[in-house]
ZAMIBA-557737 format. One record per atom (N, C-alpha, C, O): residue number from 1; chain; atom name; x, y, z. Coordinates in nm, 3 decimals. Example, Ala and Ser with C-alpha at 12.3 -4.5 7.8 and 13.67 -1.06 7.14 Angstrom:
2
(1; A; N; (1.319; -0.569; 0.780))
(1; A; CA; (1.230; -0.450; 0.780))
(1; A; C; (1.320; -0.330; 0.780))
(1; A; O; (1.424; -0.332; 0.846))
(2; A; N; (1.285; -0.225; 0.708))
(2; A; CA; (1.367; -0.106; 0.714))
(2; A; C; (1.290; 0.003; 0.787))
(2; A; O; (1.341; 0.114; 0.804))
***
This chain:
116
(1; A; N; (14.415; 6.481; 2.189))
(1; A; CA; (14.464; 6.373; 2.274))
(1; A; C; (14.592; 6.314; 2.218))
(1; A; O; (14.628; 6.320; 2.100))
(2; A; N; (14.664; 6.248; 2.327))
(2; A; CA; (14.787; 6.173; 2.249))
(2; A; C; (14.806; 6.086; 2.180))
(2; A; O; (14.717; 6.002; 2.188))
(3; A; N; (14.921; 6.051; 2.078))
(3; A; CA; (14.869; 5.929; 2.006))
(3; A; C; (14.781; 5.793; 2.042))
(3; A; O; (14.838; 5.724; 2.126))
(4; A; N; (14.675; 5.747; 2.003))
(4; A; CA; (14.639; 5.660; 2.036))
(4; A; C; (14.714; 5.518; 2.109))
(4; A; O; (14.680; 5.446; 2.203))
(5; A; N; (14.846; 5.518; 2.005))
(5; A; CA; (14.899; 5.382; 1.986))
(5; A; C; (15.023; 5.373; 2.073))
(5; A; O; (15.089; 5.271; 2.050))
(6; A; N; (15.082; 5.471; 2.189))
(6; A; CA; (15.166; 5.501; 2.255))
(6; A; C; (15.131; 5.504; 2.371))
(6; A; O; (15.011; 5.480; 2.389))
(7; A; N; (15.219; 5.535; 2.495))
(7; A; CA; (15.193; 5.546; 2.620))
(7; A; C; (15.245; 5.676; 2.620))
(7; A; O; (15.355; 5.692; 2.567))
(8; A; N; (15.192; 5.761; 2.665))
(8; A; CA; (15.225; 5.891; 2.724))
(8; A; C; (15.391; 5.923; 2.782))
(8; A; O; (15.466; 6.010; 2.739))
(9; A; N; (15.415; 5.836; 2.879))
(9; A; CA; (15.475; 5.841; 2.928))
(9; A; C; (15.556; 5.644; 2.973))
(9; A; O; (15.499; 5.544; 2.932))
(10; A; N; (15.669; 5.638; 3.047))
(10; A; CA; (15.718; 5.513; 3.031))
(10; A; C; (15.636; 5.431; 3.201))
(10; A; O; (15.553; 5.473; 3.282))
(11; A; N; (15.694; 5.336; 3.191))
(11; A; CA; (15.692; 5.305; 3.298))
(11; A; C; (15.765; 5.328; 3.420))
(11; A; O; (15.723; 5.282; 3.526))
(12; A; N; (15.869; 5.393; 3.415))
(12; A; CA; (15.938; 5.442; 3.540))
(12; A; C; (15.966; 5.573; 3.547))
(12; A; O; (16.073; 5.619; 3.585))
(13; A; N; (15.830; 5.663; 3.494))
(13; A; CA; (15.791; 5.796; 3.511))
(13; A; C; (15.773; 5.840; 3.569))
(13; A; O; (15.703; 5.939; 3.552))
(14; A; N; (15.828; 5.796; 3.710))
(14; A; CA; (15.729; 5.888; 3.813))
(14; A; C; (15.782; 6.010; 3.833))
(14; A; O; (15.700; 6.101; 3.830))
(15; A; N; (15.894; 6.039; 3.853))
(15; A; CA; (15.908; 6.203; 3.786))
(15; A; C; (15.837; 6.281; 3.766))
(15; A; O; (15.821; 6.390; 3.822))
(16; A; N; (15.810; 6.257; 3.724))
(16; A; CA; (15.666; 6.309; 3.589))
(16; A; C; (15.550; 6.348; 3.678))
(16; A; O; (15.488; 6.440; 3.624))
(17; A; N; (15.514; 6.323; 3.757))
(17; A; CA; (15.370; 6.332; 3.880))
(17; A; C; (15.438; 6.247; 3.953))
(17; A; O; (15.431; 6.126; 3.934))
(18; A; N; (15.552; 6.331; 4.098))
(18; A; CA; (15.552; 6.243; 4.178))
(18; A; C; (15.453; 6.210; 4.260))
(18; A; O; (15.470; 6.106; 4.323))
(19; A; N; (15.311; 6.293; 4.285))
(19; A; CA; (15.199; 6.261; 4.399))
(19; A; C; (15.113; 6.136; 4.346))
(19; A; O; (15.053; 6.053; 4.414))
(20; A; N; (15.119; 6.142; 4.247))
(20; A; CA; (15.089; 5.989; 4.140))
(20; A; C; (15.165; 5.850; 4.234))
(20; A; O; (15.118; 5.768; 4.312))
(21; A; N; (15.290; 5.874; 4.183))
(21; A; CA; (15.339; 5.799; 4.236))
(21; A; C; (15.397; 5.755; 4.386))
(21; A; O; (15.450; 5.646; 4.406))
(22; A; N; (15.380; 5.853; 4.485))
(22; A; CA; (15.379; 5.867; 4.618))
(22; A; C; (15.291; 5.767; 4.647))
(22; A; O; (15.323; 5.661; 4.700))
(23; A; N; (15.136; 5.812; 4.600))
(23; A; CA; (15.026; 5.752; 4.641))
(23; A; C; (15.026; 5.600; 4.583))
(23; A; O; (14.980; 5.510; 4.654))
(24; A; N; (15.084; 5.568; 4.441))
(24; A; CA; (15.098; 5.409; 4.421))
(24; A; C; (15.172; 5.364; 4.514))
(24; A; O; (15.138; 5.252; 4.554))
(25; A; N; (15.267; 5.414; 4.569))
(25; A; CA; (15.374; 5.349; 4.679))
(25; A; C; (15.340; 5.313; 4.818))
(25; A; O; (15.397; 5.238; 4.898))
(26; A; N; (15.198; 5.410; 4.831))
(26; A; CA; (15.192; 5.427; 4.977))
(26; A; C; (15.055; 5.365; 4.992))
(26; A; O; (15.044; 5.267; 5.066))
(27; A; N; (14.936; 5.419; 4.922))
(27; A; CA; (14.861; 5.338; 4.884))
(27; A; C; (14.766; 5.355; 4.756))
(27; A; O; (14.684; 5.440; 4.722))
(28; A; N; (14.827; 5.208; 4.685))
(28; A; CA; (14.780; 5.198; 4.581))
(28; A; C; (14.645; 5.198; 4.557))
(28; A; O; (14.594; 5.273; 4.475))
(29; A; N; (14.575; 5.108; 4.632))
(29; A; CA; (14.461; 5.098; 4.639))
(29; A; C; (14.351; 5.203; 4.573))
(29; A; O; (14.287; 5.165; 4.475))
(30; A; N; (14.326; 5.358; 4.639))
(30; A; CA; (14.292; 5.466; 4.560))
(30; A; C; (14.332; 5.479; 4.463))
(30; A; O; (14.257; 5.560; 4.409))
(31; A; N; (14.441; 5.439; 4.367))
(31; A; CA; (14.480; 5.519; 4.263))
(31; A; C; (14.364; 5.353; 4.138))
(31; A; O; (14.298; 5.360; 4.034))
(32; A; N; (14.393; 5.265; 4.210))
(32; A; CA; (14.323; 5.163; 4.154))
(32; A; C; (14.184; 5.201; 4.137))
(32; A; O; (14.112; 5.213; 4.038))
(33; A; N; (14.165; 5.221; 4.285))
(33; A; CA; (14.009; 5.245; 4.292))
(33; A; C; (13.966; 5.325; 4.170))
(33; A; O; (13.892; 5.288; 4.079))
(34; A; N; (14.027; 5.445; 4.187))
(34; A; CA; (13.986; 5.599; 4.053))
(34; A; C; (13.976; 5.513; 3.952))
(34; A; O; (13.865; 5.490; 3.903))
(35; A; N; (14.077; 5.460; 3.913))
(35; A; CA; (14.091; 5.385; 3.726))
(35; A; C; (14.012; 5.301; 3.736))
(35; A; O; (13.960; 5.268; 3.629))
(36; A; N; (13.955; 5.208; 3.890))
(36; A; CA; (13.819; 5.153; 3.807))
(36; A; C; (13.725; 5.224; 3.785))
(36; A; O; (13.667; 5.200; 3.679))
(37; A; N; (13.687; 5.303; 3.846))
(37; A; CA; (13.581; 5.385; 3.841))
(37; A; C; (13.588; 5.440; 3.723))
(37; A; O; (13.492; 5.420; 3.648))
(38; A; N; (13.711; 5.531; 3.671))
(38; A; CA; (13.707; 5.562; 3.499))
(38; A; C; (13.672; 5.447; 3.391))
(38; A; O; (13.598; 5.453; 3.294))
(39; A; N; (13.729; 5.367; 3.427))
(39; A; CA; (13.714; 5.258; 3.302))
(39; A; C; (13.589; 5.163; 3.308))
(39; A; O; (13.552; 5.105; 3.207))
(40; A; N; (13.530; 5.150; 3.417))
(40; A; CA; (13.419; 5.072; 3.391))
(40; A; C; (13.276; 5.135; 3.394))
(40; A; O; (13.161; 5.094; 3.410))
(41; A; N; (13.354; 5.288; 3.364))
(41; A; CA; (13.244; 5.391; 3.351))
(41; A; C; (13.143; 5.412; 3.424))
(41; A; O; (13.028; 5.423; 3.382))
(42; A; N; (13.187; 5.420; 3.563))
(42; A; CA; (13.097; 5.409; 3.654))
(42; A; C; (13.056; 5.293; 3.755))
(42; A; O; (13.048; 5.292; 3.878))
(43; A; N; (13.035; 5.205; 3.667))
(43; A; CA; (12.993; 5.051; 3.719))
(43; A; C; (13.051; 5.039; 3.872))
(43; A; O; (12.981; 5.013; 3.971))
(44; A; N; (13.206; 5.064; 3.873))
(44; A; CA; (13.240; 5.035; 3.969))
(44; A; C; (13.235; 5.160; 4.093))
(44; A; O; (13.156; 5.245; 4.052))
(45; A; N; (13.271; 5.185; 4.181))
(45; A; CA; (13.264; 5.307; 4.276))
(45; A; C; (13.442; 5.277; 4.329))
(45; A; O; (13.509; 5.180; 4.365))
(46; A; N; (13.460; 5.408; 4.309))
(46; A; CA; (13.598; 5.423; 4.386))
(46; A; C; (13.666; 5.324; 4.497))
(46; A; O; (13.774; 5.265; 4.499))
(47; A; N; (13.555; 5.332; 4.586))
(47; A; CA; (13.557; 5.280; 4.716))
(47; A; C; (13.538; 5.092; 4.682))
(47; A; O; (13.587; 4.991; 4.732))
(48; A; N; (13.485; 5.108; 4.621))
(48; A; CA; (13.490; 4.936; 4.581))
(48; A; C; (13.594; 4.884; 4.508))
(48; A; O; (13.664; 4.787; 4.540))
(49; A; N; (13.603; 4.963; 4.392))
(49; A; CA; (13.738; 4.945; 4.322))
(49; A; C; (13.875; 4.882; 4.455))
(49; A; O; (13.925; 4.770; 4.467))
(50; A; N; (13.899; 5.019; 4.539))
(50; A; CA; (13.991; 5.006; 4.620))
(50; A; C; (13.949; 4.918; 4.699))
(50; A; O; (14.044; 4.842; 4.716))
(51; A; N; (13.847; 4.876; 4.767))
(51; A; CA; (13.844; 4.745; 4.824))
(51; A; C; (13.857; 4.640; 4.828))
(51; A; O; (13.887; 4.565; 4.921))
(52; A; N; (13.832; 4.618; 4.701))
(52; A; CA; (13.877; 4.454; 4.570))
(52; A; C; (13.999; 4.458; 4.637))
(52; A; O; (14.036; 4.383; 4.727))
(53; A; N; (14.082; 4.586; 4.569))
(53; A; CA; (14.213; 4.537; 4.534))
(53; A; C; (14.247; 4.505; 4.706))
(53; A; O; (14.281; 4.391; 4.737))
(54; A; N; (14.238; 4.599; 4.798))
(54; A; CA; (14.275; 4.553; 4.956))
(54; A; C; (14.259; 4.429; 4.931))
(54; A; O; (14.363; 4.363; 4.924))
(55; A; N; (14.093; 4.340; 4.905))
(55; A; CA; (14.097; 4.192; 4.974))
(55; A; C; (14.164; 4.131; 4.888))
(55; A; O; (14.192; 4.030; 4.952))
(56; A; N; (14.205; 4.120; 4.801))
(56; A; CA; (14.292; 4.045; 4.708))
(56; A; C; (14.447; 4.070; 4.758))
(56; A; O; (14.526; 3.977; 4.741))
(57; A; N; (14.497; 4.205; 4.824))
(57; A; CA; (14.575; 4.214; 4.815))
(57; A; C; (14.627; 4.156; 4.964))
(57; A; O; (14.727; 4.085; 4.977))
(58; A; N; (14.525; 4.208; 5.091))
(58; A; CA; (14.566; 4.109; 5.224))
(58; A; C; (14.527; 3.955; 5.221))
(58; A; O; (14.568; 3.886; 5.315))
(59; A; N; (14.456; 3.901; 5.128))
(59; A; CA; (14.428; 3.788; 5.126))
(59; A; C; (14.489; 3.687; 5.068))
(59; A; O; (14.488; 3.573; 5.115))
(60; A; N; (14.542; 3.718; 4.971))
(60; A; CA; (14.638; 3.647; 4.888))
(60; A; C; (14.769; 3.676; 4.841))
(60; A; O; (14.827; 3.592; 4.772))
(61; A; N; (14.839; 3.815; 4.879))
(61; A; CA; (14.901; 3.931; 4.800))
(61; A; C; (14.945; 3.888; 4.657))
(61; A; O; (15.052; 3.843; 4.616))
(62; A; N; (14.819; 3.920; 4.588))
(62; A; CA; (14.865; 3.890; 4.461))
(62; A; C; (14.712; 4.013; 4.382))
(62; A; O; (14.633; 3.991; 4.291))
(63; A; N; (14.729; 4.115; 4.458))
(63; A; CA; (14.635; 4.241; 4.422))
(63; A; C; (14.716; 4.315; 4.351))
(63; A; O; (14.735; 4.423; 4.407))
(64; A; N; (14.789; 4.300; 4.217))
(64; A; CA; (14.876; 4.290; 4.074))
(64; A; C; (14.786; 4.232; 3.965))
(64; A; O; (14.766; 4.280; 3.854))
(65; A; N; (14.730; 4.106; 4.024))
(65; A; CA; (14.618; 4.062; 3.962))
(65; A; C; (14.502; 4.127; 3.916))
(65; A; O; (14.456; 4.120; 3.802))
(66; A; N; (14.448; 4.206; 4.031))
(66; A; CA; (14.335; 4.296; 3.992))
(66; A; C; (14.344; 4.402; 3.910))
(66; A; O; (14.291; 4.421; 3.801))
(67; A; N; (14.461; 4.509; 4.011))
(67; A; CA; (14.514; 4.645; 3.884))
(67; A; C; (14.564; 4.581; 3.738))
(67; A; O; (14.545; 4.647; 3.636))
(68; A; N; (14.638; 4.425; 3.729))
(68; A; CA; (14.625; 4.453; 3.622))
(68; A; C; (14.513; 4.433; 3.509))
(68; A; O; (14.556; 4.456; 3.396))
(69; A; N; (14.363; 4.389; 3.518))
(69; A; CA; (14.258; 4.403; 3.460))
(69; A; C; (14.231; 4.530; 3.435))
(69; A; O; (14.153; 4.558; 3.345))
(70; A; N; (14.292; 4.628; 3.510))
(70; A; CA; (14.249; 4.746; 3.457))
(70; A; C; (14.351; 4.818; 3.352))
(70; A; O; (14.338; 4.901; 3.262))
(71; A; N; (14.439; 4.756; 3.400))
(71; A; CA; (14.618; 4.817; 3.299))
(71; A; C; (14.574; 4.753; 3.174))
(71; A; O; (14.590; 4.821; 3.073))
(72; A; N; (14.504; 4.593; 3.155))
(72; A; CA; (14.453; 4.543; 3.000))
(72; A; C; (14.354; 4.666; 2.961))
(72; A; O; (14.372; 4.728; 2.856))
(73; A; N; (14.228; 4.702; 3.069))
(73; A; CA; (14.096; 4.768; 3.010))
(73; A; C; (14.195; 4.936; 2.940))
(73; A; O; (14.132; 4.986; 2.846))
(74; A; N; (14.283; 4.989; 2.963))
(74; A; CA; (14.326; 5.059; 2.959))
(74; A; C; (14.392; 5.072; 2.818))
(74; A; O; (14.359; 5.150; 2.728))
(75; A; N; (14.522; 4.950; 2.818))
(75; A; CA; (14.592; 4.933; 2.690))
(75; A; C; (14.449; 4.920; 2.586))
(75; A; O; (14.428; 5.006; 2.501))
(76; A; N; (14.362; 4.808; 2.604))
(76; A; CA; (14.234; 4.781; 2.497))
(76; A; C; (14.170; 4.940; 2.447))
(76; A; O; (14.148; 4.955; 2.327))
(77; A; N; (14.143; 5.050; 2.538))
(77; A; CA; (14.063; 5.115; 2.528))
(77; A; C; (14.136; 5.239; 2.394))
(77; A; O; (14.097; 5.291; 2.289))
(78; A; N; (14.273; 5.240; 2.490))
(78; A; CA; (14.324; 5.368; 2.390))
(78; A; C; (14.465; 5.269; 2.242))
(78; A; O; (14.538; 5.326; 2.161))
(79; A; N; (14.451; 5.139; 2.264))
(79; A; CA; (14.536; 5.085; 2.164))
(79; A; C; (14.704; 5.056; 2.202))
(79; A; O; (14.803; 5.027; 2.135))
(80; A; N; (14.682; 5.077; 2.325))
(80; A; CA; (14.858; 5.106; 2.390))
(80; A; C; (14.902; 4.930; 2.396))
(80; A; O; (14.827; 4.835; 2.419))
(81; A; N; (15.052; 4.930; 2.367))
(81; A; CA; (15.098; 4.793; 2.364))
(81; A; C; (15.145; 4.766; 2.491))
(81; A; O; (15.148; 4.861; 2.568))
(82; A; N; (15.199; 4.609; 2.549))
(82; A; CA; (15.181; 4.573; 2.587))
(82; A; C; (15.346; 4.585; 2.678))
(82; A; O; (15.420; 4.487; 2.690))
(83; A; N; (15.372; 4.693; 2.722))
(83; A; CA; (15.482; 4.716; 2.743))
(83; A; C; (15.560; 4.732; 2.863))
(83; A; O; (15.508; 4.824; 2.926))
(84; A; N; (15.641; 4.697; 2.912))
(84; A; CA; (15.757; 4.652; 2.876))
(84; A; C; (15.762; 4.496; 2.834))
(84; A; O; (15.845; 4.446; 2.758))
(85; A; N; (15.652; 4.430; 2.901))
(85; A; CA; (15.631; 4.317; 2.891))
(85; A; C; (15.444; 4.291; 2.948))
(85; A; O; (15.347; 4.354; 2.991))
(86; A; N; (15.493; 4.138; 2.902))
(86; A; CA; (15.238; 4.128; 2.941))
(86; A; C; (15.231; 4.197; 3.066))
(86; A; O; (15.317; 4.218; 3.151))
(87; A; N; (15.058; 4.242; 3.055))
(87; A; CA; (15.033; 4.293; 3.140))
(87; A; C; (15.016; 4.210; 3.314))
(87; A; O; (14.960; 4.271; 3.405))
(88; A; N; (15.054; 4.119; 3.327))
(88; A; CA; (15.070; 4.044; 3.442))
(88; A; C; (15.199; 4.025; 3.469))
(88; A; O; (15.230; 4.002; 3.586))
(89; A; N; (15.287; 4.030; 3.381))
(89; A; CA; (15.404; 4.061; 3.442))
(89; A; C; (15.452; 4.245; 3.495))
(89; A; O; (15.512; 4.276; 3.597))
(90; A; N; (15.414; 4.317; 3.413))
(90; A; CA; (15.445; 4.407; 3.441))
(90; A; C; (15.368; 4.468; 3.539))
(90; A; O; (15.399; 4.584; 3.567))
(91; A; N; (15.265; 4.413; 3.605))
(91; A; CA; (15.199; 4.436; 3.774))
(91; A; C; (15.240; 4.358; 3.888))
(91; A; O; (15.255; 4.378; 4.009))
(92; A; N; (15.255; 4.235; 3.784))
(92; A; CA; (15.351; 4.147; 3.935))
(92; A; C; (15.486; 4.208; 3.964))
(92; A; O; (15.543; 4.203; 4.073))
(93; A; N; (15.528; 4.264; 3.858))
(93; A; CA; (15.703; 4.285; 3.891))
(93; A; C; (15.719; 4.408; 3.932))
(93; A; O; (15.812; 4.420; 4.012))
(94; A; N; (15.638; 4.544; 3.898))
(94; A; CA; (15.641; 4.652; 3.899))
(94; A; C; (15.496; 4.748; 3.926))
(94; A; O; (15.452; 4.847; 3.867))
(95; A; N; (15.436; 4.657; 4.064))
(95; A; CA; (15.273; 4.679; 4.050))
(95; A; C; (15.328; 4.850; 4.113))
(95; A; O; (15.353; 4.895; 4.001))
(96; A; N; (15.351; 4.931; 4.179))
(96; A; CA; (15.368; 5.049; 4.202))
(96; A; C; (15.391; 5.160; 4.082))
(96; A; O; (15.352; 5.277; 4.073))
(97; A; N; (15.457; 5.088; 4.005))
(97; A; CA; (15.519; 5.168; 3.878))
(97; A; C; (15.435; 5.147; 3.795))
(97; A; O; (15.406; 5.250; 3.733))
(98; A; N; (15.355; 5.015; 3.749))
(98; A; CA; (15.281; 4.984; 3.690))
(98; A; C; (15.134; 5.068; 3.694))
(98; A; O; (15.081; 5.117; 3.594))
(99; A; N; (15.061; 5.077; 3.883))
(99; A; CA; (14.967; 5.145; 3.873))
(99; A; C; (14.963; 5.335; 3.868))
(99; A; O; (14.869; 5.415; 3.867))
(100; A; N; (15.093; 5.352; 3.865))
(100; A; CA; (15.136; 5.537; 3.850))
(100; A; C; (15.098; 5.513; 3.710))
(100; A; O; (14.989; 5.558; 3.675))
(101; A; N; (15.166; 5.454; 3.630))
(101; A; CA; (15.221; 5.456; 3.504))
(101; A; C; (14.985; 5.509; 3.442))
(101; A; O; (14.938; 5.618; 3.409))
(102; A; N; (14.929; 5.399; 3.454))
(102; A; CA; (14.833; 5.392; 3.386))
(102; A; C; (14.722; 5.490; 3.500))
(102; A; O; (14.599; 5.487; 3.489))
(103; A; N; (14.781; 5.555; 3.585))
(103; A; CA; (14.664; 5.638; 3.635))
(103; A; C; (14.727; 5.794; 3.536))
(103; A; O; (14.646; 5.872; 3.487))
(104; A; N; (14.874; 5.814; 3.522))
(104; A; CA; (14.935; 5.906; 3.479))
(104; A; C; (14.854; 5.908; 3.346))
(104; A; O; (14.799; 6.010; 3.305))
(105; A; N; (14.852; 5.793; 3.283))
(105; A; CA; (14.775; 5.814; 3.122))
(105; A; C; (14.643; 5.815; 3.071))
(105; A; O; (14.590; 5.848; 2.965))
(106; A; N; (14.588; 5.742; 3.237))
(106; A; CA; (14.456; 5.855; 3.193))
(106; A; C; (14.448; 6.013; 3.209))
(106; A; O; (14.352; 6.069; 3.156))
(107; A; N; (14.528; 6.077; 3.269))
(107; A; CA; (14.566; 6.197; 3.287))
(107; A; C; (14.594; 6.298; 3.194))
(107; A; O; (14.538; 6.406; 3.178))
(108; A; N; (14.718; 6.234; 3.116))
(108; A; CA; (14.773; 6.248; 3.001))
(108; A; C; (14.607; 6.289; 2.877))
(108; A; O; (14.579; 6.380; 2.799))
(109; A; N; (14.567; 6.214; 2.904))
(109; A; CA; (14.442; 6.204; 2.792))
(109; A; C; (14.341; 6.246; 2.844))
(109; A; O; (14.232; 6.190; 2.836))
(110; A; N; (14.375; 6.403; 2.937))
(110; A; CA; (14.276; 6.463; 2.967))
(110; A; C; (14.136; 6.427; 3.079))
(110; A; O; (14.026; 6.480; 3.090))
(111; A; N; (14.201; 6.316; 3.150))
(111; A; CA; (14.082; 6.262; 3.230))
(111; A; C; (14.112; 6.253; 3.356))
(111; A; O; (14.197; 6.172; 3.393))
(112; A; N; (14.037; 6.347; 3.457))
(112; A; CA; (14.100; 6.302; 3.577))
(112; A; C; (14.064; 6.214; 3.709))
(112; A; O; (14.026; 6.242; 3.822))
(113; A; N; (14.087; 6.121; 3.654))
(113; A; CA; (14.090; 6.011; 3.721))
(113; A; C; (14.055; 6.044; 3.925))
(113; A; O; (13.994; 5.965; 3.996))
(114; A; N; (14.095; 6.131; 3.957))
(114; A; CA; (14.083; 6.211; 4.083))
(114; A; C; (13.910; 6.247; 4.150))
(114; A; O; (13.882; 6.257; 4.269))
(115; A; N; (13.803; 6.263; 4.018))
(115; A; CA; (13.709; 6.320; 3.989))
(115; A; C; (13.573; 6.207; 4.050))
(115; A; O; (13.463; 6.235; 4.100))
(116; A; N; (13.638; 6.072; 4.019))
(116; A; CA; (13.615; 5.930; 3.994))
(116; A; C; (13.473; 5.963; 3.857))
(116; A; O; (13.418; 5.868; 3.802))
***
């Protein structure tokens, strides 16, 4: 696996997997959904994951908020810093780039997030 203490890749990688990032652009929601489902090891279901983030996101649009609980469970899990800036800024400012970025690195680390 890749270094623990790094990000795979940057935040404006999409290059890198544009269908990654197609789908953060177009809808994020699924790519959220998957990474909850990876990270809360189940607990959550795809479909719920992505639903959160919808009602948070037509209800208040501030569903940056939610993906980024998972962009923290993510940095916490594999040691990754806090980069470019906190993780609430870097979903409020860049929630598209932000949620490619951390579906790409569970990827990176062998997990496919796709699988839920």
């Amino acid at each position: 696996p890749p270094n623990s203490g790094l990000w795979t890749t940057g935040l404006c990688g999409c290059t890198e997997d544009c269908p990654s990032c197609w789908c953060a652009l177009c809808c994020p929601c699924v790519l959220v959904g998957r990474m909850a489902n990876i990270l809360d090891q189940g607990m959550t279901s795809v479909f719920t994951g992505a639903a959160i983030f919808c009602i948070v996101q037509w209800f208040t649009g501030c569903g940056c908020l939610y993906s980024c609980l998972y962009r923290a469970k993510l940095r916490h899990k594999y040691g990754l810093p806090e980069e470019p800036c906190n993780d609430i800024c870097t979903d409020c400012w860049c929630n598209c780039c932000s949620i490619a970025q951390a579906y790409r690195e569970l990827r990176n680390r062998n997990i496919n997030p796709a699988l839920g």
